[in-house]
C-alpha positions in Angstrom: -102.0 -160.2 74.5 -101.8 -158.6 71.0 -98.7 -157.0 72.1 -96.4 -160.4 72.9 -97.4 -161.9 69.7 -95.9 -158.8 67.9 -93.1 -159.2 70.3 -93.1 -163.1 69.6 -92.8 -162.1 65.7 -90.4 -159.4 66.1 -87.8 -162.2 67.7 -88.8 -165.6 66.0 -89.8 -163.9 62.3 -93.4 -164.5 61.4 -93.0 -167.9 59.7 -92.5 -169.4 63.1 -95.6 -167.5 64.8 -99.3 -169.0 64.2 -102.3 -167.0 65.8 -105.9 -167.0 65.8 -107.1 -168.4 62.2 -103.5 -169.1 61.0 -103.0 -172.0 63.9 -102.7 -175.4 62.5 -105.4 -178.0 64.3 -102.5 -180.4 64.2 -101.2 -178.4 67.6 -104.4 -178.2 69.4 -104.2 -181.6 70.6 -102.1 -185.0 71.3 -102.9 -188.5 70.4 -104.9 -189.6 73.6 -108.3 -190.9 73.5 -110.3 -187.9 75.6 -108.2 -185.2 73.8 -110.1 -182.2 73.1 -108.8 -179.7 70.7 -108.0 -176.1 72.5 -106.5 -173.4 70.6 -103.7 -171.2 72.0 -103.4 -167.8 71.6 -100.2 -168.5 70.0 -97.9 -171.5 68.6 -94.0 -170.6 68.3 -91.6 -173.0 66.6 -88.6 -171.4 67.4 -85.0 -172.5 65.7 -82.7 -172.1 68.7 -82.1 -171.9 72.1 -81.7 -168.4 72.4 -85.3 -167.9 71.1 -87.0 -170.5 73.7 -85.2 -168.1 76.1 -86.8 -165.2 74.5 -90.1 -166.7 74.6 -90.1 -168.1 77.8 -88.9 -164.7 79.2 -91.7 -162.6 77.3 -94.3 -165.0 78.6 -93.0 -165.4 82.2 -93.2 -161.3 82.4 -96.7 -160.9 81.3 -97.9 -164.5 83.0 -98.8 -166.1 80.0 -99.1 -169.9 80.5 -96.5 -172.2 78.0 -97.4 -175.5 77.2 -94.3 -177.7 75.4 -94.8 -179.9 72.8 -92.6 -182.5 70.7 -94.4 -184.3 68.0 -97.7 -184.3 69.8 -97.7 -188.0 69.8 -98.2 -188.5 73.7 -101.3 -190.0 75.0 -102.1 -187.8 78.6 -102.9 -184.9 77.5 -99.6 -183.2 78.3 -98.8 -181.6 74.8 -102.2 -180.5 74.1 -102.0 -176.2 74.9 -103.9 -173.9 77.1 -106.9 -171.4 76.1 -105.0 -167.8 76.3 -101.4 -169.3 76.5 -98.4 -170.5 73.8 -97.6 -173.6 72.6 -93.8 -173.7 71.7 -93.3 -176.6 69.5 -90.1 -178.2 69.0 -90.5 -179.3 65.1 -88.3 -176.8 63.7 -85.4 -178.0 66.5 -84.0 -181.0 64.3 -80.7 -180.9 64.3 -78.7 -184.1 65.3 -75.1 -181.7 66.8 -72.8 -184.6 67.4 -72.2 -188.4 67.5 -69.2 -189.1 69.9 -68.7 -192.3 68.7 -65.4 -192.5 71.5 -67.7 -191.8 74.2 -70.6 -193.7 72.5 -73.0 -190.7 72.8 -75.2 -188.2 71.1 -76.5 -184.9 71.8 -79.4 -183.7 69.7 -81.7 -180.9 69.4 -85.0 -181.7 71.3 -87.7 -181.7 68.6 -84.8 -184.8 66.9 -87.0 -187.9 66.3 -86.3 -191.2 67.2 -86.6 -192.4 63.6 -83.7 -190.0 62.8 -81.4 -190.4 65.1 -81.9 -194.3 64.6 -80.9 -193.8 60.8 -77.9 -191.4 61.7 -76.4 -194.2 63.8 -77.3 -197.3 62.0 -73.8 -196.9 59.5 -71.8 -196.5 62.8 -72.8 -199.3 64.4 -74.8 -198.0 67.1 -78.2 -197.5 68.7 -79.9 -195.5 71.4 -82.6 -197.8 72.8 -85.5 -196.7 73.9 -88.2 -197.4 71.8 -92.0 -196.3 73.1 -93.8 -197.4 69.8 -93.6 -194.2 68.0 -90.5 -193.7 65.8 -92.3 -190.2 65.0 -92.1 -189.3 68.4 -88.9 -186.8 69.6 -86.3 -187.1 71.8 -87.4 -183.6 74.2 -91.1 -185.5 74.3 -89.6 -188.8 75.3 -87.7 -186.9 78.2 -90.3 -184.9 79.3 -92.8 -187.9 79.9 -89.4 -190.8 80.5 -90.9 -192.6 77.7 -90.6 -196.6 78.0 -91.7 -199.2 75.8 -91.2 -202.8 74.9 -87.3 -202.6 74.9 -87.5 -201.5 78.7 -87.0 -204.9 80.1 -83.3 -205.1 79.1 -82.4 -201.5 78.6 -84.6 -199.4 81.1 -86.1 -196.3 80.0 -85.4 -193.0 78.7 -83.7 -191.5 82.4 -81.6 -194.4 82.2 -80.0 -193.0 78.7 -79.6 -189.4 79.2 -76.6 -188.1 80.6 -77.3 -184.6 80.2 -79.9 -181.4 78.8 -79.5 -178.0 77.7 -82.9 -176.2 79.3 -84.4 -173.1 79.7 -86.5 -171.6 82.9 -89.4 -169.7 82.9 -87.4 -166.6 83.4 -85.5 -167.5 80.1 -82.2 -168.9 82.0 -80.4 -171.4 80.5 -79.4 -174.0 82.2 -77.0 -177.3 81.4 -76.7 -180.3 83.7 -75.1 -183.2 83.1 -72.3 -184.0 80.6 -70.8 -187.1 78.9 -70.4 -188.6 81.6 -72.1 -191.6 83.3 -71.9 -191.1 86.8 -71.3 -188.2 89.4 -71.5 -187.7 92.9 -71.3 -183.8 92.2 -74.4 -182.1 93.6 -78.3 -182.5 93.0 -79.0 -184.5 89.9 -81.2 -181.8 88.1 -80.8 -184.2 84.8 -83.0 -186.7 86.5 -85.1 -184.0 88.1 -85.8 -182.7 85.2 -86.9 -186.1 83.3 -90.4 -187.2 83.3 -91.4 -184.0 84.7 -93.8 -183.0 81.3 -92.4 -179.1 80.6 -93.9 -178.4 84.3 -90.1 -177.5 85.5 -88.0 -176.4 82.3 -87.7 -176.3 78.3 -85.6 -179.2 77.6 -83.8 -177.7 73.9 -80.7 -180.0 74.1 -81.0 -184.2 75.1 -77.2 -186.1 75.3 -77.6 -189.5 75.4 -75.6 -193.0 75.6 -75.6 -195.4 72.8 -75.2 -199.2 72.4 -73.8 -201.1 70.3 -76.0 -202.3 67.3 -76.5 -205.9 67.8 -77.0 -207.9 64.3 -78.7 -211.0 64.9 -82.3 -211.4 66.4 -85.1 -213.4 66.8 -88.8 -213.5 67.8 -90.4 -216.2 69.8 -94.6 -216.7 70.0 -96.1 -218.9 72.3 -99.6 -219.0 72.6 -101.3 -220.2 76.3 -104.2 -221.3 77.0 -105.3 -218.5 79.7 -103.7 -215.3 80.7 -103.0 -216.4 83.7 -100.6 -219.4 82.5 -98.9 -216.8 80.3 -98.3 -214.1 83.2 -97.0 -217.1 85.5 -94.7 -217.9 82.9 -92.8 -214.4 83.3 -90.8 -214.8 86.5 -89.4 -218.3 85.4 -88.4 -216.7 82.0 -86.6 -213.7 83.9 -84.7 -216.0 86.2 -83.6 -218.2 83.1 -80.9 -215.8 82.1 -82.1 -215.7 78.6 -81.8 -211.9 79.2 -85.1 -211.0 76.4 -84.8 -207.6 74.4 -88.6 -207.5 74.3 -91.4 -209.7 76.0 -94.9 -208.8 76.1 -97.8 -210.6 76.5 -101.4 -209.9 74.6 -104.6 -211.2 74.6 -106.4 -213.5 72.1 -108.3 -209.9 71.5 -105.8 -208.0 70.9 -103.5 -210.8 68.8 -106.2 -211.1 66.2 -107.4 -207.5 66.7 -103.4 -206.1 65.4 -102.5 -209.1 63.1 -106.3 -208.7 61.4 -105.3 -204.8 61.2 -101.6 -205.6 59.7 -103.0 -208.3 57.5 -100.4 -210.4 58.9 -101.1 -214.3 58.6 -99.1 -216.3 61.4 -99.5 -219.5 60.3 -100.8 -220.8 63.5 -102.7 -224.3 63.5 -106.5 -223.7 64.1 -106.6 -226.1 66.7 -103.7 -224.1 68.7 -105.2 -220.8 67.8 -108.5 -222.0 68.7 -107.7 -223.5 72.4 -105.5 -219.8 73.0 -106.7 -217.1 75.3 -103.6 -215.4 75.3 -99.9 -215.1 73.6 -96.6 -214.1 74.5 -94.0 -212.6 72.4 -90.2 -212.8 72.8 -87.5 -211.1 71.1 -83.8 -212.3 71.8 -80.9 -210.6 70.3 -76.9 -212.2 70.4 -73.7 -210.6 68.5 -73.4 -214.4 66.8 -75.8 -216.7 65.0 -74.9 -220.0 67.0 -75.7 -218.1 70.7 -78.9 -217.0 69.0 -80.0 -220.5 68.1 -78.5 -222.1 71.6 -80.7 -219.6 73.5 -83.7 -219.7 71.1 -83.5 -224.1 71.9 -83.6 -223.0 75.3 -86.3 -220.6 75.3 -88.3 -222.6 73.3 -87.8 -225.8 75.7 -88.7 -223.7 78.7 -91.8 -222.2 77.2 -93.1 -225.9 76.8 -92.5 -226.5 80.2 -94.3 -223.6 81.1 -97.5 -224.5 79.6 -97.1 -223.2 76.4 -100.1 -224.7 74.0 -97.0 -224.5 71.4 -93.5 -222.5 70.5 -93.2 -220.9 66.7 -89.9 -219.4 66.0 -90.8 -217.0 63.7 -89.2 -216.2 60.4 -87.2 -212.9 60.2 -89.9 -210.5 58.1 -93.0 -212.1 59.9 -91.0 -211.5 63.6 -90.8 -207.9 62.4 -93.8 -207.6 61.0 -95.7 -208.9 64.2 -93.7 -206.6 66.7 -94.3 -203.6 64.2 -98.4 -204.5 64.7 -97.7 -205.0 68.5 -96.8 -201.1 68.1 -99.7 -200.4 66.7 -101.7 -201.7 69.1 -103.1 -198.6 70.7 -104.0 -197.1 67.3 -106.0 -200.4 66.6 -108.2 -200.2 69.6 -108.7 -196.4 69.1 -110.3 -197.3 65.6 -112.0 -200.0 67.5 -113.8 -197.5 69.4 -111.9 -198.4 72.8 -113.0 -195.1 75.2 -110.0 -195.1 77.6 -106.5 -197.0 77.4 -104.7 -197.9 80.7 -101.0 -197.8 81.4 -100.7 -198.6 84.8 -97.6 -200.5 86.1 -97.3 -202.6 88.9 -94.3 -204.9 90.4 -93.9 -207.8 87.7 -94.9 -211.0 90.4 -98.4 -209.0 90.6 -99.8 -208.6 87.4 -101.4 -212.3 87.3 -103.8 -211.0 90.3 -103.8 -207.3 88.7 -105.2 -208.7 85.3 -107.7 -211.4 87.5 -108.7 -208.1 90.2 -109.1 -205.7 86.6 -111.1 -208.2 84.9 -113.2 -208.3 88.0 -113.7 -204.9 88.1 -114.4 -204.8 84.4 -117.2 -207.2 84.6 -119.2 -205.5 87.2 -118.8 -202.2 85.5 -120.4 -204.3 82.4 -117.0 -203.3 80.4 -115.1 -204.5 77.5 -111.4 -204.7 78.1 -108.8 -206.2 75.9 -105.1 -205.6 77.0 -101.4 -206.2 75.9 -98.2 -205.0 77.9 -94.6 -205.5 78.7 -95.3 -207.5 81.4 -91.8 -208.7 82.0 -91.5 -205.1 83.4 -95.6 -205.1 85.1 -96.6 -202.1 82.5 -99.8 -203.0 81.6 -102.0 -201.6 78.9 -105.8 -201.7 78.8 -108.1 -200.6 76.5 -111.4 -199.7 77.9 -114.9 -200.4 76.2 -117.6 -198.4 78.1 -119.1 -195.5 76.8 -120.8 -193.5 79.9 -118.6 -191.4 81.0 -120.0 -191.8 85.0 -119.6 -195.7 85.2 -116.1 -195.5 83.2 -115.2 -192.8 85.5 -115.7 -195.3 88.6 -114.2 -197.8 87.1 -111.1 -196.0 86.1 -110.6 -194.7 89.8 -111.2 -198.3 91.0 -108.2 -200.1 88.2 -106.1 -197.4 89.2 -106.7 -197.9 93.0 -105.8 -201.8 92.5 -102.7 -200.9 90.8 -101.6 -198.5 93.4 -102.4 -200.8 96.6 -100.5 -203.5 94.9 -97.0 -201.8 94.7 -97.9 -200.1 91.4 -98.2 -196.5 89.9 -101.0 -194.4 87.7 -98.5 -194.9 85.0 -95.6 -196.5 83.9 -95.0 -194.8 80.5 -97.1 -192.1 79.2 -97.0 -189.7 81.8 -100.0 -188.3 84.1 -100.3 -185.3 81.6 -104.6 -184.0 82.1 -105.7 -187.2 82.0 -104.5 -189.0 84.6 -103.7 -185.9 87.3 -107.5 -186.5 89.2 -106.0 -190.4 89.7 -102.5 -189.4 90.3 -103.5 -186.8 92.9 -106.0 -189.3 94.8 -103.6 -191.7 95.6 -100.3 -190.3 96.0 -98.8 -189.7 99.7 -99.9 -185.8 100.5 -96.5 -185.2 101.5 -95.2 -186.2 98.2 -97.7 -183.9 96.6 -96.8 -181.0 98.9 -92.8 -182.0 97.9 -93.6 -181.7 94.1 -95.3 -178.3 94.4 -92.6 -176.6 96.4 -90.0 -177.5 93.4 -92.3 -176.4 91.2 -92.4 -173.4 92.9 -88.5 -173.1 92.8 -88.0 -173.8 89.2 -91.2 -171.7 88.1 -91.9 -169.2 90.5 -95.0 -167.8 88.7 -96.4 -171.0 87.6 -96.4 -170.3 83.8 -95.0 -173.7 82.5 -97.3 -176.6 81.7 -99.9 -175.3 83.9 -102.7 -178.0 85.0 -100.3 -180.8 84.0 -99.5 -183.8 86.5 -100.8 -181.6 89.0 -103.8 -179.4 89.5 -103.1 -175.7 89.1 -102.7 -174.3 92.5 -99.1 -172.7 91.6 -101.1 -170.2 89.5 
């Protein structure tokens, strides 16, 4: 082992190798709740392709396991490295190689962060949309996990932006798929492949992705229900309106006063409408013009009301931002809380009214706390979880995901299976899916050394 971490220094230059005392805690772990800090045997930050090929190659001859991370800001487990193995982090990979602004894409090294690429394209006009909740969080991390969040509902999720990646396999072959283009009927589609499958396949170095246009005029819409269940029955009407939302999520009185006490963010609401509210929803609708803002805000708001809504506040421009920028801190919020587990199941969006009564259910007769917020107009729920022994949370866990999955749903909708969620993901997936997923696994990384014991259980090795 001694001898690849000379070999690793020889080819990256020690400034870009950390071993034994000299690793940083910062990469022995990601942001989820039951992370537990493992040290490496070695973290590389290499520059450029080239090197990731050099590692990868070193570490696939002598069969030492590689773990990818981004910014570490994931919530499964996936980024956090293996006892004996290399962490090759992607922070020193921030370079931005080209805005196409006639093709209206970019390509960007993969450590890039959302943050930056958002404030290299804001003077042009343009935006790539995906937004999780993390601006920290890179573009290579977003693709290996297909990152979602609230913006999903009107422009889908990372695999429905990228268009192409430079990668490396575990033998150190580099790869490209893809291109500039937006559709082909040219082969397998190792570009989607490849997507959400958390560093267990390839080193994604290089992300292209398609832009949009920048729209300049927004607004943000809270209604506040009295019960959850009048709120999620709201949803489909909304969606078959044609208002067309950018974001809509829905949280619970819990988690409203939970973020906005956090943000120290004052609303305005009328006690006797915050008082009679078990639950809010939030609404963000974007136009290119003021008026079609305003004509579609009426209509929202008109519809809401019909829906049950206790009352409609159109909310002014900084305290709209301010509220969806505490919605984003949600998960932060309930970790400080004390919340032991958080939830991101997904199910089809006409179930979540009898997936939030069936999980409350279930929460109750494990004697839990939940408290939960989501964008439910695409049925990604998220749950915290408030019970502290580790057996009856176990059980009660198996049983939320269970529901999720025998209504239509998945384990997750966002933020990847990882460690943390393989034991559900394995339970209730078809076998022959399983079995599916291990033979490409098997054909991309014949010796198993990439993201070993993520998404699924080790058997490769």
């Amino acid at each position: 082992m001694a001898d690849i971490v000379e070999r690793l220094i020889e080819v990256l230059g020690p400034g870009a190798v950390q071993s034994e005392d000299d690793i940083s805690p910062d990469y022995t772990h990601d942001e989820g709740l039951r992370s537990e800090a493992t040290f490496p045997l070695a973290v590389v930050r290499p520059a450029t392709t080239a090197q990731v090929s050099e590692v990868l190659r070193l570490a696939d001859g002598q069969r030492v396991p590689v773990v990818a991370r981004g910014r570490g800001t994931g919530l499964s487990g996936g980024a956090v490295p293996v006892a004996g193995g290399l962490l090759v982090s992607f922070d020193r990979m921030t370079a931005i190689l080209e805005i196409d602004l006639e093709n209206s894409v970019a390509t960007v090294q993969a450590g890039v962060t959302l943050e930056q690429l958002d404030q290299a394209l804001a003077p042009v006009g343009l935006i790539y949309p995906v937004s999780p909740g993390e601006s920290s969080a890179s573009l290579g991390g977003n693709v290996s996990t297909n990152a979602g969040g609230m913006r999903a509902i009107r422009h889908g999720v990372t695999r429905h932006h990228v268009l192409g990646l430079e990668a490396v396999l575990a033998g150190g072959q580099v790869v490209r798929t893809g291109g500039k283009f937006v559709k082909s009927s040219s082969g397998l589609d190792l570009t989607q492949l490849i997507v959400g499958s958390e560093g267990t396949l390839a080193l994604v170095t290089e992300v292209t992705v398609k832009l949009q246009p920048r729209l300049g005029h927004s607004a943000t819409v809270l209604a506040p229900y009295p019960t959850l269940a009048t709120v999620t029955a709201a949803v489909p009407r909304i969606m078959s309106s044609g208002v067309a939302p950018l974001i809509l999520e829905y949280l619970d009185e819990l988690t409203m006063t939970a973020i906005t006490r956090s943000a120290g963010l004052a609303l305005s609401i009328p006690d006797e409408v915050r008082d009679g509210a078990q639950a809010y929803l939030v609404v963000v609708l974007e136009s290119t013009r003021a008026d079609r803002l305003d004509e579609d805000v009426a209509g929202l708001a008109g519809l809401l009301g019909d829906l049950g809504a206790l009352d409609v506040f159109v909310l002014p421009p900084a305290a709209g931002s301010a509220l969806i920028a505490a919605r984003e801190q949600a998960f932060y919020v309930s970790r400080s809380a004390g919340a032991d587990d958080i939830v991101d199941a997904v199910v089809p969006r006409a179930a979540v009214p009898d997936y939030l009564a069936a999980v409350g259910d279930l929460a109750v007769e494990a004697g839990a706390l939940i408290a939960g917020c989501g964008h439910v107009g695409d049925g990604n729920v998220h749950i915290s979880i408030f019970q502290p022994d580790p057996e009856v949370r176990s059980r009660l866990l198996h049983a939320i995901m269970r529901t999720a999955h025998g209504m239509g749903g998945a384990v997750s909708g966002e933020h990847g299976i990882g460690t943390a969620k393989r034991a559900y993901f394995e339970e209730l997936e078809d076998p022959a899916k399983l079995a599916l997923m291990r033979r490409i696994k098997a054909a991309f990384d014949p010796h198993g050394i990439l993201g070993p014991g993520r998404m699924l259980s080790d058997e490769a090795r």
